[in-house]
C-alpha positions as CSV (number, residue, x, y, z in Angstrom):
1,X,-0.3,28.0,-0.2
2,X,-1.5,24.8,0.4
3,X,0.0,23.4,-2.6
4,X,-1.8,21.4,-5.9
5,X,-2.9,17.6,-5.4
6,X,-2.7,15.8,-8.6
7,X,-4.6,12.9,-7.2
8,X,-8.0,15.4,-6.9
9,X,-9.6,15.8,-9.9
10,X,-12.6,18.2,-10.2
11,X,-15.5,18.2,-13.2
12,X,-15.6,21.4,-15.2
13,X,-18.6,22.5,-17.7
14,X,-18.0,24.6,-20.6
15,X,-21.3,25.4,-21.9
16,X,-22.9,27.7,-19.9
17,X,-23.7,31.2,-21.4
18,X,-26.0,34.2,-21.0
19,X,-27.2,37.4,-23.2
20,X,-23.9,39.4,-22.6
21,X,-21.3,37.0,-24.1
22,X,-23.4,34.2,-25.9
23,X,-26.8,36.2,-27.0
24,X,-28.6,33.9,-24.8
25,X,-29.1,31.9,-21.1
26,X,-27.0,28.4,-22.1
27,X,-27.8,25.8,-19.7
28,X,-28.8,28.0,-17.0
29,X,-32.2,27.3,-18.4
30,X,-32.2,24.0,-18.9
31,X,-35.6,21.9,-18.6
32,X,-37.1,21.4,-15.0
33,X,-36.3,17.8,-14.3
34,X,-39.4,15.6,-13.3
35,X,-39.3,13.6,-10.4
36,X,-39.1,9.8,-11.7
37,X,-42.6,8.9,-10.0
38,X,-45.3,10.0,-12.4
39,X,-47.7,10.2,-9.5
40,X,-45.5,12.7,-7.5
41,X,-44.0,14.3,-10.7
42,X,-47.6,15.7,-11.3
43,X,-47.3,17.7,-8.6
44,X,-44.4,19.8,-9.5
45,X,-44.0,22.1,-11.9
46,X,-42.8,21.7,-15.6
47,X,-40.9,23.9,-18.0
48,X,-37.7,25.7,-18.0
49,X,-36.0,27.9,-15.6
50,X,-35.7,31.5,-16.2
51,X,-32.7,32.8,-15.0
52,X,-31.4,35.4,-14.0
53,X,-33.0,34.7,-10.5
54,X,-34.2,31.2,-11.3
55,X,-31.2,29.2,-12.7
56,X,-30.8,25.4,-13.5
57,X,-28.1,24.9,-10.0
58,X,-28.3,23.9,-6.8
59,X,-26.6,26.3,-6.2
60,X,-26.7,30.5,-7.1
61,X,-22.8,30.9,-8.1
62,X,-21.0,33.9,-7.0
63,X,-20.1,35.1,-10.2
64,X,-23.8,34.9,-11.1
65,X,-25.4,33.1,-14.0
66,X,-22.1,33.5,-16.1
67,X,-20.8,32.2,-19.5
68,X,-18.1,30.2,-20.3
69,X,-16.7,32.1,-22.6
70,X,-16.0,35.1,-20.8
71,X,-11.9,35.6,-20.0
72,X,-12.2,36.5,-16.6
73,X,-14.5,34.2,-15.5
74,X,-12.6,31.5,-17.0
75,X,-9.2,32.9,-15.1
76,X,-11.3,33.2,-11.8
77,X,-12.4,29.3,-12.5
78,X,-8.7,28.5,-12.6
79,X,-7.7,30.2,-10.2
80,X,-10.0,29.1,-8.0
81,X,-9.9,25.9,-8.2
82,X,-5.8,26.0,-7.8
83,X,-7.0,27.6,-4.8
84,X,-8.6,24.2,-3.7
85,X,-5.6,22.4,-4.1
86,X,-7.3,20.3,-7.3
87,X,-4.5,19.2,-9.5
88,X,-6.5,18.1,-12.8
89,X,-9.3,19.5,-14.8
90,X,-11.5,17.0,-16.0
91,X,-13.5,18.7,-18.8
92,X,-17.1,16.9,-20.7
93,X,-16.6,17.4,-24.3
94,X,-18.6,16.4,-27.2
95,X,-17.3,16.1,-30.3
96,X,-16.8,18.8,-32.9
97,X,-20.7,20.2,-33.8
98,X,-22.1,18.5,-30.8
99,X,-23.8,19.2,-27.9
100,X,-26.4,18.3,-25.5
101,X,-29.7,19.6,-25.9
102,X,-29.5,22.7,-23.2
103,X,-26.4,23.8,-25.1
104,X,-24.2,25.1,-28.5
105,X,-21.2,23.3,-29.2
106,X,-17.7,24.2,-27.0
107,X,-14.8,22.9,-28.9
108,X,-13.4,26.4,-29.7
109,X,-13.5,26.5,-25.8
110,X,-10.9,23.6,-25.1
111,X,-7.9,25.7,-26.0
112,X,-8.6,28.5,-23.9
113,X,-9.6,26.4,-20.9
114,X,-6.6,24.4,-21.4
115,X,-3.8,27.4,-21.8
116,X,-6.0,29.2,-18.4
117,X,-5.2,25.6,-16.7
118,X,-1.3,25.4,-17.5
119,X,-1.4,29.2,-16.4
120,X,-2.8,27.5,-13.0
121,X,-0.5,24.6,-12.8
122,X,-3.6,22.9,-13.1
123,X,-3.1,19.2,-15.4
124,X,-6.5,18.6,-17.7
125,X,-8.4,15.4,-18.5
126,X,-10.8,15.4,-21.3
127,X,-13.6,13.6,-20.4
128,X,-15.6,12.4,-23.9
129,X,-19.0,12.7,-23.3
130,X,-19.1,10.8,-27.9
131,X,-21.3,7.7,-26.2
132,X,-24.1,10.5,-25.7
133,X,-24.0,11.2,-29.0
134,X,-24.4,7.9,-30.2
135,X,-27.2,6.9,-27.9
136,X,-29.1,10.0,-29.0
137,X,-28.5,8.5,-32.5
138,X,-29.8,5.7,-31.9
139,X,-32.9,6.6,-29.6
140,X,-34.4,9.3,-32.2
């Protein structure tokens, strides 16, 4: 193998789900985002994606519109990415009972991502994602 880079950090998301594990699409669903011109955002649609074809991604992943909180996706995550030589998980959290507005909240997710990690060799990073919250406070 090529060997783990601790210096390459790579952004993982926790809260996407669908019908099988979660009861529901999470995130793959998410809003159709306007373009920031009114004039030209007319012109596009609006509403929500509707996975499973249509999902809110660039790009159509492998392991299809998956959820988070399935084990073996998870372990194929981790394994993955060890596979790109990334040395540190850098995972957006909100606190406990938060979550953006696509989502449910993840913290009963951080242990099991972290123990998959250390299974990888893979160091993690918790990136607080708290000023979101309090700017949604503030804003409603």
């Amino acid at each position: 193998g090529v060997g783990i880079f601790y210096d390459v950090h790579i952004f993982y998301y926790m809260w996407y789900g669908n019908p099988e594990m979660d009861k529901r699409y999470l995130h793959w669903d998410h809003i159709l985002v306007p373009h920031w011109d009114p004039k030209i955002a007319a012109s596009y649609p609006k509403g929500k994606h509707a996975p499973p074809e249509d999902i809110g991604s660039s790009f159509y992943p492998e392991l299809g519109p998956y959820s988070s909180r399935d084990p073996e996706v998870l372990e194929s995550h981790m394994e993955q990415i060890g596979e790109a030589a990334a040395g540190v998980l850098v995972l957006s959290w909100y606190p406990p009972g938060f979550a953006d507005g696509s989502g449910e909240p993840t913290e009963d997710l951080v242990p099991l991502i972290l123990d998959a990690a250390l299974r990888h060799s893979l160091k993690d990073l918790i990136n607080s994602c708290m000023f979101a919250v309090i700017l949604c406070r503030y804003i409603k």
